[in-house]
Structures are given as C-alpha cells and as structure tokens.
N, C-alpha and C positions, 0 to 999 in steps of 0.2 A: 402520342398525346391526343385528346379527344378535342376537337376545336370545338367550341361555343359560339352558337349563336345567338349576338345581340338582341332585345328586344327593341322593336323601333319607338318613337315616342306615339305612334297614333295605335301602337298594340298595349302599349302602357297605359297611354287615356282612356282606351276603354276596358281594360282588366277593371281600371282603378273604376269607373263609373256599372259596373257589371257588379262589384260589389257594394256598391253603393243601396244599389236596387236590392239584393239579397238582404243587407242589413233592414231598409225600410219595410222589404215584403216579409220576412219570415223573421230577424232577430227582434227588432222592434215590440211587435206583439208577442213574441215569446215572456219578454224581458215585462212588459206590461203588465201580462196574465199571472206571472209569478211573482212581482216585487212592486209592480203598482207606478205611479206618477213618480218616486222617487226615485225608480231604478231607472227611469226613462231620463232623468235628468242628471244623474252619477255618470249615464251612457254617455250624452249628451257634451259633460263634461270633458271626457277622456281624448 
C-alpha cells in the first residue's frame, strides 16, 4: 500500500493564499473583461 503524506498546515496556508493571488492576478480580470462589474460580484459572491 502507498503511504501518504500529510500536508502540514503552514504548506496548506500558503497553497490556500498562492491561490488567492492567481484568482486576483489573472482570474479577476479575466472574469472583468468578459462579464463586466456583474461577473466580479456573482465571483465575489461564491
């Protein structure tokens, strides 16, 4: 059987915050240029 290794919690905080940054830098203004003030606030919602 293949053992797993755990992720610690300070490799999860920053996964989680690593993504953070890609949604502000790149999906943000994707979402902006194609669907306007409304998709940024449906995003917003979610």
């Amino acid at each position: 059987m293949i053992k797993v290794k755990e992720m610690t919690y300070g490799n999860k905080y920053t996964a989680v915050l690593n993504i953070i940054k890609l949604l502000d830098s790149f999906v943000l203004p994707l979402v902006k240029k194609h669907m306007g003030s409304e998709g940024i606030e449906e995003l917003n919602r979610i």
